[in-house]
PDB file of N, CA, C and O in Angstrom:
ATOM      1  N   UNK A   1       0.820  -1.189   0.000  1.00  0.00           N
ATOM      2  CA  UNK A   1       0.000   0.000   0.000  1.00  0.00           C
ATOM      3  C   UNK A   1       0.869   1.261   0.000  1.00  0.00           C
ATOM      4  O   UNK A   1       0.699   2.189  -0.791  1.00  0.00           O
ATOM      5  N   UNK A   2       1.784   1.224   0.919  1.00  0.00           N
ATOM      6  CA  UNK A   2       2.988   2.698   0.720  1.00  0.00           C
ATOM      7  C   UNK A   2       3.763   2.702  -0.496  1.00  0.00           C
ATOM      8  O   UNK A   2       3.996   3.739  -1.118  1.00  0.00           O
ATOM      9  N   UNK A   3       4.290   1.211  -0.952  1.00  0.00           N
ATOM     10  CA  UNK A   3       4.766   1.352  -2.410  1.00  0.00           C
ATOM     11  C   UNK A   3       3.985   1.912  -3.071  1.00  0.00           C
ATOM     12  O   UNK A   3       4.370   2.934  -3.638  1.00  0.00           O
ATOM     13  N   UNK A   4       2.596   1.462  -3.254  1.00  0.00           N
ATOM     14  CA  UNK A   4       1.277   1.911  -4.654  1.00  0.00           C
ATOM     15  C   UNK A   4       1.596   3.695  -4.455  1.00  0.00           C
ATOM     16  O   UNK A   4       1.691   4.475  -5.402  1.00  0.00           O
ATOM     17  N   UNK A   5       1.723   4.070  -2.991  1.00  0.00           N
ATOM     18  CA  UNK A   5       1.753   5.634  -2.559  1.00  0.00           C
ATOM     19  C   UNK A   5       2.283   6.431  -3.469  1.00  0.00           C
ATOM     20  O   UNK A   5       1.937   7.439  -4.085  1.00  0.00           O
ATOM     21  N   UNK A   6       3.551   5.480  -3.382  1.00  0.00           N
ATOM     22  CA  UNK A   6       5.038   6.414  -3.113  1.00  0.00           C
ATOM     23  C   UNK A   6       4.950   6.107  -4.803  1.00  0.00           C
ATOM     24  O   UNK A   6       5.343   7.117  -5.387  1.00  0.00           O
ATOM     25  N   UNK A   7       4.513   4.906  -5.872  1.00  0.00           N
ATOM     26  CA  UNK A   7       4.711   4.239  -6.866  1.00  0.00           C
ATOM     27  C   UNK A   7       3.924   5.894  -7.986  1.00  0.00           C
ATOM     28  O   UNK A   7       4.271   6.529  -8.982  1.00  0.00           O
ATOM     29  N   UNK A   8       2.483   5.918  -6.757  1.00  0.00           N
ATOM     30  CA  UNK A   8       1.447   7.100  -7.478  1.00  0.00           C
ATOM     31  C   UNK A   8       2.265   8.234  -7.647  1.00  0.00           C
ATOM     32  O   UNK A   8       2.555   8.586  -8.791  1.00  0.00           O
ATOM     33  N   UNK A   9       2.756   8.974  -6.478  1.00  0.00           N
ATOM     34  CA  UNK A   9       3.796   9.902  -6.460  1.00  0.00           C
ATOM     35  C   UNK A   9       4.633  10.319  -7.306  1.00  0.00           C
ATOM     36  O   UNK A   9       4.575  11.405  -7.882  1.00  0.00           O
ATOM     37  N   UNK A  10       5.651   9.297  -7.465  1.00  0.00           N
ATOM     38  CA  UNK A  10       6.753   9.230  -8.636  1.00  0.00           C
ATOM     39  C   UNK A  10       5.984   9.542  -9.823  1.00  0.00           C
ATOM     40  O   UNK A  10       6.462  10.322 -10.647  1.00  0.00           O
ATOM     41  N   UNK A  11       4.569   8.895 -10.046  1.00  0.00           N
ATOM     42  CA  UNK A  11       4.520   9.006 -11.369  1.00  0.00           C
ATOM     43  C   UNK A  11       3.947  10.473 -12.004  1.00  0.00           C
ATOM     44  O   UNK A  11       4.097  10.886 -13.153  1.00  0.00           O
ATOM     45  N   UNK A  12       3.229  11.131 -10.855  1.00  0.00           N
ATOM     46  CA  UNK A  12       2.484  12.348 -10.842  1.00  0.00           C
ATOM     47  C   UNK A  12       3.664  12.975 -11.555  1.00  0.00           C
ATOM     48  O   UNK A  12       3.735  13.372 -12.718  1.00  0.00           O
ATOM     49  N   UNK A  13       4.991  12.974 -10.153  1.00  0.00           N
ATOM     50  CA  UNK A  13       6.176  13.643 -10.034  1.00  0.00           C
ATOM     51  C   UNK A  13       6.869  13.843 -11.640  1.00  0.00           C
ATOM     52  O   UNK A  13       7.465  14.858 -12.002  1.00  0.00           O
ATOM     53  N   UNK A  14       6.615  12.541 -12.536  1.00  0.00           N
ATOM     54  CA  UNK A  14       7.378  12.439 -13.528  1.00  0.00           C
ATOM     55  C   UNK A  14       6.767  13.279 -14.936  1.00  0.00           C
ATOM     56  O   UNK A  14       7.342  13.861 -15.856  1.00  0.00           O
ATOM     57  N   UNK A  15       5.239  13.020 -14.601  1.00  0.00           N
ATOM     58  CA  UNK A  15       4.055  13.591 -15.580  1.00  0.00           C
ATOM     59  C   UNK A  15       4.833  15.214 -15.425  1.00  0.00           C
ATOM     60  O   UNK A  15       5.442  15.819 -16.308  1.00  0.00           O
ATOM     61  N   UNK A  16       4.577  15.641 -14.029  1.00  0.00           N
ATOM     62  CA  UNK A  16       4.943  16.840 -13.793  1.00  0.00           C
ATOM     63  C   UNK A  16       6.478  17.640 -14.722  1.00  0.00           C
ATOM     64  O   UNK A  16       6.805  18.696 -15.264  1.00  0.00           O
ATOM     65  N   UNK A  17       6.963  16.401 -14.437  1.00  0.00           N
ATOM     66  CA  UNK A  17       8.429  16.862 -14.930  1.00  0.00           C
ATOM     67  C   UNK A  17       8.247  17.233 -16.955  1.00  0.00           C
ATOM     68  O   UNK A  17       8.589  18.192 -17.645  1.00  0.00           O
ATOM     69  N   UNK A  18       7.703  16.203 -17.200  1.00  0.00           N
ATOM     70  CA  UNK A  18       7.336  16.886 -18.795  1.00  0.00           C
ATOM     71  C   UNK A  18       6.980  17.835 -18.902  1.00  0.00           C
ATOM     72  O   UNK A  18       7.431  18.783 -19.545  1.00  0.00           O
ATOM     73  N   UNK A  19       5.804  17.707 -18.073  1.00  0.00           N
ATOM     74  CA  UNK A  19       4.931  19.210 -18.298  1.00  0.00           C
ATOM     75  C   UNK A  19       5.781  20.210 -18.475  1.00  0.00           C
ATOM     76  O   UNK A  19       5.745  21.182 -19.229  1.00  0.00           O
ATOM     77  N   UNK A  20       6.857  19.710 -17.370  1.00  0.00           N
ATOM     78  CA  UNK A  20       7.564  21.465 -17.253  1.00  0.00           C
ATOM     79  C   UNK A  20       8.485  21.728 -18.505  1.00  0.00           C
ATOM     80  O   UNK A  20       8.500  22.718 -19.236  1.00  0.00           O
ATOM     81  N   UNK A  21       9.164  20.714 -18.554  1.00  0.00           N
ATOM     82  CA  UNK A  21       9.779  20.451 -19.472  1.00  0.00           C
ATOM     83  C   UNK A  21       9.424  21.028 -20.918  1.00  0.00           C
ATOM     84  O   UNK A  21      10.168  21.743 -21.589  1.00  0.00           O
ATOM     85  N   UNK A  22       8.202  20.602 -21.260  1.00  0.00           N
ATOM     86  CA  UNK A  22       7.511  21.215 -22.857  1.00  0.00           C
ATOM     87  C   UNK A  22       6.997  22.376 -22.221  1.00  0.00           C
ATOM     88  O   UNK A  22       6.977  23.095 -23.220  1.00  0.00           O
ATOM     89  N   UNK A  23       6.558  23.112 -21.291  1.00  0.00           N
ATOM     90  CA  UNK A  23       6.572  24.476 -21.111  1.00  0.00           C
ATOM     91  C   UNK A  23       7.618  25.260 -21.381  1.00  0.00           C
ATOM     92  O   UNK A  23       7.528  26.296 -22.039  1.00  0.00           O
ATOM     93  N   UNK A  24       8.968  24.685 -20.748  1.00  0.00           N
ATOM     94  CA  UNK A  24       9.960  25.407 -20.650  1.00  0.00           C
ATOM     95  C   UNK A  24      10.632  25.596 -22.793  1.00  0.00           C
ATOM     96  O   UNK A  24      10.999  26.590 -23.420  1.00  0.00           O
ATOM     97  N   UNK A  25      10.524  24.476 -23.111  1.00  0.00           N
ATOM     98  CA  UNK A  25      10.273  24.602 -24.739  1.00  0.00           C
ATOM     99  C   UNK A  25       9.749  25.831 -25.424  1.00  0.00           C
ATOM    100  O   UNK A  25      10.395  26.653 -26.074  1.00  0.00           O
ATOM    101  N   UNK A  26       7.912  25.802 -25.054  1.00  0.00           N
ATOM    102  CA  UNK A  26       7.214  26.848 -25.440  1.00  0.00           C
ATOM    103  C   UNK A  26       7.958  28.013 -25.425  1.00  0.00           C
ATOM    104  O   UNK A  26       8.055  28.792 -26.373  1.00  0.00           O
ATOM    105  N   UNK A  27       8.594  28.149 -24.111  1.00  0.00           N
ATOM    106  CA  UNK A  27       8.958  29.760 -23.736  1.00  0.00           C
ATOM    107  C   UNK A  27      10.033  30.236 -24.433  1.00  0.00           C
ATOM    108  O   UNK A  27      10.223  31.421 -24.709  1.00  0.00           O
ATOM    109  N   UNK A  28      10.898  29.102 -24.784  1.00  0.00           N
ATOM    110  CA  UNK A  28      11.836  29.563 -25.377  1.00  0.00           C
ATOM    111  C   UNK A  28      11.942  30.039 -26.990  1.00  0.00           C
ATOM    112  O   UNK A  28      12.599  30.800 -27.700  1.00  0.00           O
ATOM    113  N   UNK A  29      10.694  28.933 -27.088  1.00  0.00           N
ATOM    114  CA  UNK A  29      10.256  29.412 -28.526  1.00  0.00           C
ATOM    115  C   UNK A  29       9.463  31.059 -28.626  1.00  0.00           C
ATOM    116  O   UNK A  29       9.646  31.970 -29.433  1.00  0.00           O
ATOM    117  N   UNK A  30       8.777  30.978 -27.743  1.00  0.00           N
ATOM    118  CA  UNK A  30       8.112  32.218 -27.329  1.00  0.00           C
ATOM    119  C   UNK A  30       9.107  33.453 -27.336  1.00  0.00           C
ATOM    120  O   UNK A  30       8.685  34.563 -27.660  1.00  0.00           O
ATOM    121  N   UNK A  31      10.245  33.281 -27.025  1.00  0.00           N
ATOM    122  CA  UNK A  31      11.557  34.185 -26.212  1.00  0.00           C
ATOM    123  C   UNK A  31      11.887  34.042 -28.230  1.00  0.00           C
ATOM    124  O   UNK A  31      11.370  35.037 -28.738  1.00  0.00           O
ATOM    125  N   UNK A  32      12.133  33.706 -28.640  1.00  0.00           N
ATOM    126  CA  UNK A  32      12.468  33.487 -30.310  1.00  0.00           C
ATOM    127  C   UNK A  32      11.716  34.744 -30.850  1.00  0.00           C
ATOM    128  O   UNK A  32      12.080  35.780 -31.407  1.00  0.00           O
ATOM    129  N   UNK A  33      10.786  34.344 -30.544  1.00  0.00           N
ATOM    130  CA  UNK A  33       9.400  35.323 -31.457  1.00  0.00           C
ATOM    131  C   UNK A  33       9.460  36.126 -30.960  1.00  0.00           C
ATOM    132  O   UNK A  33       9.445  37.102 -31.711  1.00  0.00           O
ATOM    133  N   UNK A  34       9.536  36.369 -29.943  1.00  0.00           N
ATOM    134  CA  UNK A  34      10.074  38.021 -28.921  1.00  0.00           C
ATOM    135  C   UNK A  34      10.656  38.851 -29.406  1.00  0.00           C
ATOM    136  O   UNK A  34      10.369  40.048 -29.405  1.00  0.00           O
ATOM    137  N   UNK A  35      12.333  37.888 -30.309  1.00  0.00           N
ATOM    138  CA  UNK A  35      13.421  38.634 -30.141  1.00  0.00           C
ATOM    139  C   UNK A  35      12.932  38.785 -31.664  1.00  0.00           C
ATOM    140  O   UNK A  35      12.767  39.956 -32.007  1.00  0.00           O
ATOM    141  N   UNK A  36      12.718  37.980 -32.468  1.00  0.00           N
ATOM    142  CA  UNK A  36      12.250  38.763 -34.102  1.00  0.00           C
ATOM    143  C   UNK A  36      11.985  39.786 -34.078  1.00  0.00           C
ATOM    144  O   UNK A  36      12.565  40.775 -34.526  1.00  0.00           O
ATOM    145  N   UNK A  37      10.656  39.621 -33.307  1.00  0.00           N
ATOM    146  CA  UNK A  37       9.322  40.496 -33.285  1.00  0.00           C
ATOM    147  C   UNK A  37      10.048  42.161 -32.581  1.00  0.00           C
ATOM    148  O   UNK A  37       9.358  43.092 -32.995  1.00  0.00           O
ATOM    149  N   UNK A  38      11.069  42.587 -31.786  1.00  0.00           N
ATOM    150  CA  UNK A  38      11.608  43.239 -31.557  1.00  0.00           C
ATOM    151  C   UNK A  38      12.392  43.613 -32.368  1.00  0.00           C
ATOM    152  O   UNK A  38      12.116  44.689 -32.897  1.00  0.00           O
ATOM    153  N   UNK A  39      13.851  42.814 -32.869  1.00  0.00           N
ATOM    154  CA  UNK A  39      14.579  43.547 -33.772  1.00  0.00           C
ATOM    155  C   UNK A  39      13.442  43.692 -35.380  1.00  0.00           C
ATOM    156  O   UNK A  39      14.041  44.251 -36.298  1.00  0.00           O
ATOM    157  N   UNK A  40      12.462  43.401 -35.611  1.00  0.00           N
ATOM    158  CA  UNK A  40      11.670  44.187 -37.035  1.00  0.00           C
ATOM    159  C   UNK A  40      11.175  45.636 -36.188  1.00  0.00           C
ATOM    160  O   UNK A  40      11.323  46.748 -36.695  1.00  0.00           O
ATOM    161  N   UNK A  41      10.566  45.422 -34.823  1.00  0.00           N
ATOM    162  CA  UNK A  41      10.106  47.245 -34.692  1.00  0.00           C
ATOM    163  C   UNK A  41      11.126  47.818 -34.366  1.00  0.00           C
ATOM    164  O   UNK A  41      10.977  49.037 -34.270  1.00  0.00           O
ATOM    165  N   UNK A  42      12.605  47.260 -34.045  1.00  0.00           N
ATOM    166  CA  UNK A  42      13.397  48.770 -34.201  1.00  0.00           C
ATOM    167  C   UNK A  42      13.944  49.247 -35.280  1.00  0.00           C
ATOM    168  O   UNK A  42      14.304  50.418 -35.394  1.00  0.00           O
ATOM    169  N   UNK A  43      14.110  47.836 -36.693  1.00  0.00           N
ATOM    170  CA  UNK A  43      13.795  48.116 -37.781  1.00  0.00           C
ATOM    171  C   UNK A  43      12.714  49.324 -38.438  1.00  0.00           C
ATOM    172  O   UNK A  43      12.994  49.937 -39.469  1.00  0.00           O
ATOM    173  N   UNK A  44      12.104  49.431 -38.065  1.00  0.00           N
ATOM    174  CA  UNK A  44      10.680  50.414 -38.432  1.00  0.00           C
ATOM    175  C   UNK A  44      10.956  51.785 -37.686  1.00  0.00           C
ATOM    176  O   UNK A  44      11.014  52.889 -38.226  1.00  0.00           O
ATOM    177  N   UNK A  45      11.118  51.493 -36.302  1.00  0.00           N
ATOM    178  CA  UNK A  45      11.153  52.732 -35.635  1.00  0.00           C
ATOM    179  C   UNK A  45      12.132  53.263 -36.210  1.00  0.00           C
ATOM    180  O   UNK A  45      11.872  54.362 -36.699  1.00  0.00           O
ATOM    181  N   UNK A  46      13.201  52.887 -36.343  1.00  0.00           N
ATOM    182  CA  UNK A  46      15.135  53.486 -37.424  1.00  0.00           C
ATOM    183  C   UNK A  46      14.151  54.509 -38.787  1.00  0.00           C
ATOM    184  O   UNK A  46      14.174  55.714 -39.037  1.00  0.00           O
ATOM    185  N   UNK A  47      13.323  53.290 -39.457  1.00  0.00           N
ATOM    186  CA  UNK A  47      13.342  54.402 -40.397  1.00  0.00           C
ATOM    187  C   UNK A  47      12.043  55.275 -40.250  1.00  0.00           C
ATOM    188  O   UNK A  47      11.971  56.138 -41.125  1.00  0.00           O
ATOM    189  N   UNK A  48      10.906  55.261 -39.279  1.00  0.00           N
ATOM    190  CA  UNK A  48      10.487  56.061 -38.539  1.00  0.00           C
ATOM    191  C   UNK A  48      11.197  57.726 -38.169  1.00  0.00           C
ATOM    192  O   UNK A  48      10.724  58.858 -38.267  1.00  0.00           O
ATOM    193  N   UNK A  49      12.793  57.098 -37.628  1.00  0.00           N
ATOM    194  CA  UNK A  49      13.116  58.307 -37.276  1.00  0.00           C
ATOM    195  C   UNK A  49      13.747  59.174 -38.442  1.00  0.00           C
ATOM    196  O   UNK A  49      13.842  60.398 -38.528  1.00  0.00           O
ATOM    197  N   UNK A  50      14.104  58.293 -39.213  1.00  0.00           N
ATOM    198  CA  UNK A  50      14.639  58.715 -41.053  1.00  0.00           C
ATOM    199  C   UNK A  50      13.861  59.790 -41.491  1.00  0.00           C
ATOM    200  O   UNK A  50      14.034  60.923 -41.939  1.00  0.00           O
ATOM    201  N   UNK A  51      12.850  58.959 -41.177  1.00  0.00           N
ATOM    202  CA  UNK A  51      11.765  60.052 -42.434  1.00  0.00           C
ATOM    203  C   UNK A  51      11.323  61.155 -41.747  1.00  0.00           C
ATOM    204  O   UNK A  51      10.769  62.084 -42.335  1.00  0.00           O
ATOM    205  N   UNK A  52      11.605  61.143 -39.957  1.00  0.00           N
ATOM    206  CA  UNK A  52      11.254  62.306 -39.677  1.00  0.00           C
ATOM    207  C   UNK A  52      12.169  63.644 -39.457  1.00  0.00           C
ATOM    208  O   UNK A  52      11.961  64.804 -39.101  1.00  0.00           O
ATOM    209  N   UNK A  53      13.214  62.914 -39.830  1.00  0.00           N
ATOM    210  CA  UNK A  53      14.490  63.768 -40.095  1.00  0.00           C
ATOM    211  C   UNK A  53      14.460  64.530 -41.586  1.00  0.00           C
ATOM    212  O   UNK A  53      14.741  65.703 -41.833  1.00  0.00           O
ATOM    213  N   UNK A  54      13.995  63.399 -42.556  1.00  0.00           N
ATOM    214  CA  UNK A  54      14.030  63.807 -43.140  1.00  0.00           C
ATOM    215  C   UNK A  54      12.514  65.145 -43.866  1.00  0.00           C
ATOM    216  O   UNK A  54      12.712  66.029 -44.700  1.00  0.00           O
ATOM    217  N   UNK A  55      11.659  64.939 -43.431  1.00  0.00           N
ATOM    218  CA  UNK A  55      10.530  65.587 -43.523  1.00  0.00           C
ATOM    219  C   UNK A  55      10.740  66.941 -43.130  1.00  0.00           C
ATOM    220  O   UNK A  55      10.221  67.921 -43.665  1.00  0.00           O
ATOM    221  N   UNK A  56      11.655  66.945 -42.014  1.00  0.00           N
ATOM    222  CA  UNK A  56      12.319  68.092 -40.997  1.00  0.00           C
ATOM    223  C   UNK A  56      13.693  69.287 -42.286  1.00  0.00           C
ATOM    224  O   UNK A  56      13.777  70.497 -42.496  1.00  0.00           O
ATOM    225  N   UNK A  57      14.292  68.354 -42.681  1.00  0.00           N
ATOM    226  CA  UNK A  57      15.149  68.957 -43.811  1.00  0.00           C
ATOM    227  C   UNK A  57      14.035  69.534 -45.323  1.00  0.00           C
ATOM    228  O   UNK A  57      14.181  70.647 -45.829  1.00  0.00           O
ATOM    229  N   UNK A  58      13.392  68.906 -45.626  1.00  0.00           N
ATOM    230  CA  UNK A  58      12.209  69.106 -46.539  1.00  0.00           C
ATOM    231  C   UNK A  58      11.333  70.023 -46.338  1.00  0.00           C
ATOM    232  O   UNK A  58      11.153  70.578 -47.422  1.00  0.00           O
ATOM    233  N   UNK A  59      10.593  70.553 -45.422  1.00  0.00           N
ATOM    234  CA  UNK A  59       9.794  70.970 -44.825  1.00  0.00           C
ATOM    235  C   UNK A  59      10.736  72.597 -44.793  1.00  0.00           C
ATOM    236  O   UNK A  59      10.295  73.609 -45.339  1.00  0.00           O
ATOM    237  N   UNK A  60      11.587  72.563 -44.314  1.00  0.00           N
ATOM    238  CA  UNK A  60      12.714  74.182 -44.093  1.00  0.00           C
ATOM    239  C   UNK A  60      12.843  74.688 -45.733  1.00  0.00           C
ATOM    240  O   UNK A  60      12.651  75.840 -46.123  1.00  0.00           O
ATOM    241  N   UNK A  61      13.176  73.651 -46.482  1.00  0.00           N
ATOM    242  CA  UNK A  61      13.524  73.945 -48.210  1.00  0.00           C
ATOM    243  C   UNK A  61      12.692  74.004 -48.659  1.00  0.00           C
ATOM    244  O   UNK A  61      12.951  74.607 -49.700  1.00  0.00           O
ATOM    245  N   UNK A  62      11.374  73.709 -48.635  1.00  0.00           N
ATOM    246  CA  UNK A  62      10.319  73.962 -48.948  1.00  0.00           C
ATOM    247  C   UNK A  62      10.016  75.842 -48.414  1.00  0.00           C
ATOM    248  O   UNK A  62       9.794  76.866 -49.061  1.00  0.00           O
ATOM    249  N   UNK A  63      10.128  75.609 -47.276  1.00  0.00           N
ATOM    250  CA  UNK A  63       9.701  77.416 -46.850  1.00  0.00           C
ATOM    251  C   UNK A  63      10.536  78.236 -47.306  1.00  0.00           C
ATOM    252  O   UNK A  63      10.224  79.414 -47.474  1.00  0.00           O
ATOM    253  N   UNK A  64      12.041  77.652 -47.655  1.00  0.00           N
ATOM    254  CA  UNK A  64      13.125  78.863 -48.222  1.00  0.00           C
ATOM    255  C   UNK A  64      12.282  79.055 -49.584  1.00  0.00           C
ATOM    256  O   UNK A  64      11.842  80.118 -50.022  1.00  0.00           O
ATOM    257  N   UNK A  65      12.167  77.804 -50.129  1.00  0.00           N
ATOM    258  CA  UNK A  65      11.662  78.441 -51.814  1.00  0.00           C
ATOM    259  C   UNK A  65      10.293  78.729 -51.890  1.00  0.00           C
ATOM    260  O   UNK A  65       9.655  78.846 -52.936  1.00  0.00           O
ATOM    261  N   UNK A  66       9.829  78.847 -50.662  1.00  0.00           N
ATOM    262  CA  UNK A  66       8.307  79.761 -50.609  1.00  0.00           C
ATOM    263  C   UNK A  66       8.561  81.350 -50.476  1.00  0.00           C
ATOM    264  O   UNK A  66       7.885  82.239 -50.993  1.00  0.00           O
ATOM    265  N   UNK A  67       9.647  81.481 -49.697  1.00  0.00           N
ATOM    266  CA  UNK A  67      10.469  82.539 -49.412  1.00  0.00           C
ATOM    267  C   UNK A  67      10.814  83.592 -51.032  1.00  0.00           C
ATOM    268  O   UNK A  67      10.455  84.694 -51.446  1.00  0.00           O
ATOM    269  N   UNK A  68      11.588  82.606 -51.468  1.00  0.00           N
ATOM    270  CA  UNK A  68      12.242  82.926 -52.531  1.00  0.00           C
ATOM    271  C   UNK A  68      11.304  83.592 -53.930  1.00  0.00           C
ATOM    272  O   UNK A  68      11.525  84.633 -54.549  1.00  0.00           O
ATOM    273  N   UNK A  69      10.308  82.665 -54.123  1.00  0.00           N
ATOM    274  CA  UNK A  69       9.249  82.807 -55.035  1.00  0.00           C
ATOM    275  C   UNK A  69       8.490  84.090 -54.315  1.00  0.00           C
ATOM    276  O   UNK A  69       8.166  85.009 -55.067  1.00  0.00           O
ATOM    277  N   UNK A  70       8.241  84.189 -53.157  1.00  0.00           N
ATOM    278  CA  UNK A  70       7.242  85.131 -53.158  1.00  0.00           C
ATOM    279  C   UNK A  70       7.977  86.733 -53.322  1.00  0.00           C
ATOM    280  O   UNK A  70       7.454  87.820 -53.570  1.00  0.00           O
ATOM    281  N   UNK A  71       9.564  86.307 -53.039  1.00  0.00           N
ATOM    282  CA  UNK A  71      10.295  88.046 -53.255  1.00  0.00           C
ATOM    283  C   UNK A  71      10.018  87.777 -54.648  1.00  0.00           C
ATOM    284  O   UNK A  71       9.171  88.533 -55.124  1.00  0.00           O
ATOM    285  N   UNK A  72      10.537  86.835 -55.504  1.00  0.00           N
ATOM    286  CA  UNK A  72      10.398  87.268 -57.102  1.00  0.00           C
ATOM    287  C   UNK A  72       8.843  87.351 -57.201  1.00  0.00           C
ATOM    288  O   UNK A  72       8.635  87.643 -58.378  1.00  0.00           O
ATOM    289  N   UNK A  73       8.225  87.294 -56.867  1.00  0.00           N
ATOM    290  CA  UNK A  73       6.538  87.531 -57.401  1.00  0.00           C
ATOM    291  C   UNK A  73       6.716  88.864 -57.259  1.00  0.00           C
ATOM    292  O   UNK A  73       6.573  89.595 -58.240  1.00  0.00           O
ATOM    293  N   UNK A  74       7.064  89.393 -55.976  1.00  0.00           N
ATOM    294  CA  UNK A  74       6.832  91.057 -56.089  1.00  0.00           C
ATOM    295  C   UNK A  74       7.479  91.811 -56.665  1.00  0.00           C
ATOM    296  O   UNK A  74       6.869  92.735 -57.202  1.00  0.00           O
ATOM    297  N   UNK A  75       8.964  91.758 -56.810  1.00  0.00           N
ATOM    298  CA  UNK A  75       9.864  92.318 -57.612  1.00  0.00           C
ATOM    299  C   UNK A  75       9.037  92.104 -59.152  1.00  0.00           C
ATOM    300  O   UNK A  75       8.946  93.070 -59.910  1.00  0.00           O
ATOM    301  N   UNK A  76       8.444  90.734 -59.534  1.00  0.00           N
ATOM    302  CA  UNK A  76       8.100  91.066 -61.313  1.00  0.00           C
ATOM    303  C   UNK A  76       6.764  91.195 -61.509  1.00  0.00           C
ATOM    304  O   UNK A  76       6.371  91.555 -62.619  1.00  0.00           O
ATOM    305  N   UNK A  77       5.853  90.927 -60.478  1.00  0.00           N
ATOM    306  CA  UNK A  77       4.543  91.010 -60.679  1.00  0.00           C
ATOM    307  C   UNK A  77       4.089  92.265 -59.723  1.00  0.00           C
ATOM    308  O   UNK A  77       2.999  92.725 -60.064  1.00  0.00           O
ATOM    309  N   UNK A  78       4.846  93.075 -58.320  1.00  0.00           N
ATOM    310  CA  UNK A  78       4.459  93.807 -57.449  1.00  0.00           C
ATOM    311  C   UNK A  78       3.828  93.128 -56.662  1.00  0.00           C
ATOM    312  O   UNK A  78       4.172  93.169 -55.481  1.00  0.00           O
ATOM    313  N   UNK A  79       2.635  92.233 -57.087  1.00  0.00           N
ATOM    314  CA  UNK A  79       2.569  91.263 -55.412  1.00  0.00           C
ATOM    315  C   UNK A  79       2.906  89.958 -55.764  1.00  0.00           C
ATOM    316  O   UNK A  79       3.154  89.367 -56.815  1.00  0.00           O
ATOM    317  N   UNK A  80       2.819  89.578 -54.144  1.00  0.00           N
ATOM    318  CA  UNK A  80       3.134  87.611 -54.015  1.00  0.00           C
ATOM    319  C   UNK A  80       1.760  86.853 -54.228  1.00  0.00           C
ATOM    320  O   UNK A  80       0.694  87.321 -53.826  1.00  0.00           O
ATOM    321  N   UNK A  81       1.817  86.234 -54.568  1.00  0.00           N
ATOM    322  CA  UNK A  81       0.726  85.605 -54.614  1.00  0.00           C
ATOM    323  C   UNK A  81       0.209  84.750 -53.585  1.00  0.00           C
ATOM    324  O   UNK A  81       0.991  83.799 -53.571  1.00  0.00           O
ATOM    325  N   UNK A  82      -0.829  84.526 -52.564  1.00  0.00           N
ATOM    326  CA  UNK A  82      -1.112  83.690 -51.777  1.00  0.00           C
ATOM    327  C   UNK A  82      -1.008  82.461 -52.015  1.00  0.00           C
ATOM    328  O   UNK A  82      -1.319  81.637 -51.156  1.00  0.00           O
TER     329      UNK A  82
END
């Protein structure tokens, strides 16, 4: 009867031990997909910050030659044009 106990035990004990075992699997696979799934959004965020650099350089050259056009509008036409 204490063998059958101790026999039940072990075997719970051993079930248990897989379990953990293919959990501990999952996670690591999980920890995989993590680390993809991270280095693609700092992929994105990089050129996230690209384009807002660059929008930033674009955006100034754009107003110089708004600048520019509206002195020559008045110098050849007398006004700028809205």
């Amino acid at each position: 009867m204490v063998n059958s106990a101790i026999n039940d035990i072990l075997l719970k004990f051993q079930l248990m031990q897989a379990e953990i075992r293919e959990m501990q699997s999952d996670i690591s696979k999980l920890k995989i997909t993590m680390d993809r799934f991270y280095n693609l959004i700092d992929g994105i965020m990089g050129d996230f910050k690209k384009f807002g650099e660059e929008q930033e350089i674009l955006s100034y050259r754009v107003s110089d030659h708004t600048d520019k056009l509206e002195r020559l509008e008045e110098k050849v036409f007398g006004v700028a044009s809205a």
